[in-house]
N, C-alpha and C positions, 0 to 999 in steps of 0.2 A: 504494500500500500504506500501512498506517497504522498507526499503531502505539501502544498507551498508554505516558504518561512516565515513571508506577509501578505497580509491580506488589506485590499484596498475597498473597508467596507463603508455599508450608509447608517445613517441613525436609525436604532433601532436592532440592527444585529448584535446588539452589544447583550442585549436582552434575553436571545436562545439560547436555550440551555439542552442536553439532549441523556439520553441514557448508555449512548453509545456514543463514542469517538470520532468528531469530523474531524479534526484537527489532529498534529503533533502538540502536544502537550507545551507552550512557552510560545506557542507561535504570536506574533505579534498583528494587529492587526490596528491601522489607522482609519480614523472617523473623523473629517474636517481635522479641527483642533484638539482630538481628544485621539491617546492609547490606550490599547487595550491588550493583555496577553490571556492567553486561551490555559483555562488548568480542567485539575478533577478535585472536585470538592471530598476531603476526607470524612465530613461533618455538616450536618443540616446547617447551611447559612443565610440568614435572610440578608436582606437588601442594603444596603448602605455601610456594609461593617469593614471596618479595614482585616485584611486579610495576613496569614504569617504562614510559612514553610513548617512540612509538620517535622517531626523530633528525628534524628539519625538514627541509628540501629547501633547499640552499642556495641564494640568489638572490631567496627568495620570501618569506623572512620581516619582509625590512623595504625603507622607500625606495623600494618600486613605485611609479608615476607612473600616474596617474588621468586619465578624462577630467573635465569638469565634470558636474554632476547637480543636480539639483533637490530638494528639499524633497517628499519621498514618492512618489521612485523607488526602483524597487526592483529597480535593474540599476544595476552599477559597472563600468565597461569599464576594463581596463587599458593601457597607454599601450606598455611596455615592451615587447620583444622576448623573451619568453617560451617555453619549452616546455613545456607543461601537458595532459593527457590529460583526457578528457571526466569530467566529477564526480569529479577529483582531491580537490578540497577538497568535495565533498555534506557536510552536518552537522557542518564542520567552522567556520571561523569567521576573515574579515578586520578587523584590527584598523588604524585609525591612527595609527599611531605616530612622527609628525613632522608639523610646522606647521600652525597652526591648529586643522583638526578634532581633533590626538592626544588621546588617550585614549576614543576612541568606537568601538565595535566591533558586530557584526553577525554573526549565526549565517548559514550559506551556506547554499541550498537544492541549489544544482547550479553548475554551470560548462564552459562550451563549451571544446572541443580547441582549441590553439595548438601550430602546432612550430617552434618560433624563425623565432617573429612575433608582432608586435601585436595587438592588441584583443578577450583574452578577457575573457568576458561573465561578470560575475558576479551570478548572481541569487539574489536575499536573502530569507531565510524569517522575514521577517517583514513583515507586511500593511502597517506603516505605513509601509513602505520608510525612506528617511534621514529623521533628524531635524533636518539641517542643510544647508544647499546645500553642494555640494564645488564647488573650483576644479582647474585642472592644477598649483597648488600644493601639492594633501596630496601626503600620502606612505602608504603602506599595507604590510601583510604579509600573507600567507596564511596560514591553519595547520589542519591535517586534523585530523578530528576527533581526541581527544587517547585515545580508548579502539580508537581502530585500528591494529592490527598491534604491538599490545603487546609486548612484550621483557622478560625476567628482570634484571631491576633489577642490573646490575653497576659496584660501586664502581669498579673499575678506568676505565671509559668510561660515564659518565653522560650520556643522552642525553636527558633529560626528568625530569618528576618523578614521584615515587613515586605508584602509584595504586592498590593494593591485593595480596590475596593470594588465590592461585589455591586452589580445594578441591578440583579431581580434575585430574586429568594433560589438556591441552589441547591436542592435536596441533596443530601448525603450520596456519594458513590455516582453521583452527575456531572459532566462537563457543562461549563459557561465561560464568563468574561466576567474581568474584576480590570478596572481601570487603574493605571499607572502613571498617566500623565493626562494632564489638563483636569476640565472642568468636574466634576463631581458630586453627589451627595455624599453625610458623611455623621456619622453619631457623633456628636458633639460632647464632650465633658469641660466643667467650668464655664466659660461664659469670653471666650477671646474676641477679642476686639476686630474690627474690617480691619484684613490687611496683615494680621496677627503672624506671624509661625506659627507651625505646629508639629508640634511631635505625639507617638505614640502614648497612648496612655497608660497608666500605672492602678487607675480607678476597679479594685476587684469586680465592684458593681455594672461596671460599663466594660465590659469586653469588645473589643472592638470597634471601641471608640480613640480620638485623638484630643489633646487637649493646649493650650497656647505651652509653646516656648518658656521656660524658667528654671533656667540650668541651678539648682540649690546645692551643689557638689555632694549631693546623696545618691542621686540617681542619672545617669547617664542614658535618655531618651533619644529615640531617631527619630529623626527631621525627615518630614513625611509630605508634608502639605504646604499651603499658607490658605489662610481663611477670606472668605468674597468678602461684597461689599457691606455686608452688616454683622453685628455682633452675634455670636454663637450665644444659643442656650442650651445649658446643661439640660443632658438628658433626651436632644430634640435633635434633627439633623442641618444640617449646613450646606450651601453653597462652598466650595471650597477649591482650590487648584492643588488636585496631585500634582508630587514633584518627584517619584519614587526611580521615576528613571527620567 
């Protein structure tokens, strides 16, 4: 199946939402003034809630052990004793993150089943395979694509980063659109001013809300937004410009 990386849509497709997959998962799609990237909702999401990446799989994200590869392969076996289900990680992405090769990463095409055991396969969607020979010295991590099984972005338990806001209600285990750039609705907390920043909120009550700008060096919030042309009320939705990308 194949899919385009953007799409050039009109107002209003921002809206579909489906049970089955038109898209690749991240795909970006432009509306006039407003983006939008395509996910799968992890969780019943309604309408207007800022959105978050859901949590990694512990064990997998860093320090896996590799076999050796060569210089445009384009299969990385991993060494560890793993349990991993068939295209766990599809479109998701192995990065190295310790000795020598670290800082080199690689979009996944798929990945064969392991059940605590060694040597799943991991085959990389990209032609020219590695750019570098590996030894049984890197080290690596896995990580699923970052628009699957998305989550309502709660201060309380932050399990990824902010990645946009949803525009119609997202039944759990359904594809839609959560905008990332431009205009927006948006659950407001506190009460910020036209014009305002905004960052995520910390509010347990309000999940998936944002709230103004107001760095108190307790909490270190991401800058997400800035608010329209009138003041926010807590508890109520907003006018607002994503700025997420």
């Amino acid at each position: 199946m194949s899919f385009p990386q953007m799409i050039s849509g009109k107002p209003g497709w921002e809206k579909q939402t489906s049970t089955s997959q038109k898209h690749k998962l991240g795909t970006k799609m432009i509306i006039q003034d407003r983006v939008f990237r395509y996910v799968e909702a992890g969780e019943a999401i309604t309408a207007g809630l800022l959105t978050m990446g859901k949590a990694g799989t512990a064990g997998h994200q860093v320090d896996r052990g590799v076999s050796a590869g060569s210089v445009g392969d384009t299969t990385i076996t991993l060494t560890d004793s793993l349990t991993i289900t068939e295209d766990q990680y599809k479109d998701g992405y192995i990065i190295f993150n310790d000795v020598e090769e670290e800082g080199h990463m690689y979009k996944i095409k798929s990945n064969t089943a392991v059940s605590s055991a060694t040597g799943c396969v991991i085959t990389l969607d990209e032609e020219d395979g590695l750019v570098t020979a590996i030894t049984t010295s890197q080290q690596v991590g896995l990580y699923e694509n970052p628009y699957k099984d998305i989550e309502i972005h709660d201060g309380n338990d932050i399990d990824s980063a902010p990645l946009g806001w949803t525009q119609v209600d997202v039944p759990s285990g359904s594809y839609g659109w959560i905008c990332v750039n431009g205009w927006t609705a948006a659950l407001i907390d506190g009460t910020p001013a036209a014009g305002s920043p905004l960052v995520t909120s910390n509010n347990a009550s309000l999940d998936g809300s944002v709230e103004v700008y107001d760095e108190d060096g307790t909490a270190n919030l991401a800058p997400v937004a800035v608010n329209g042309p009138i003041a926010g009320v807590a508890g109520e939705y907003a006018f607002i410009k994503a700025n997420i990308e």
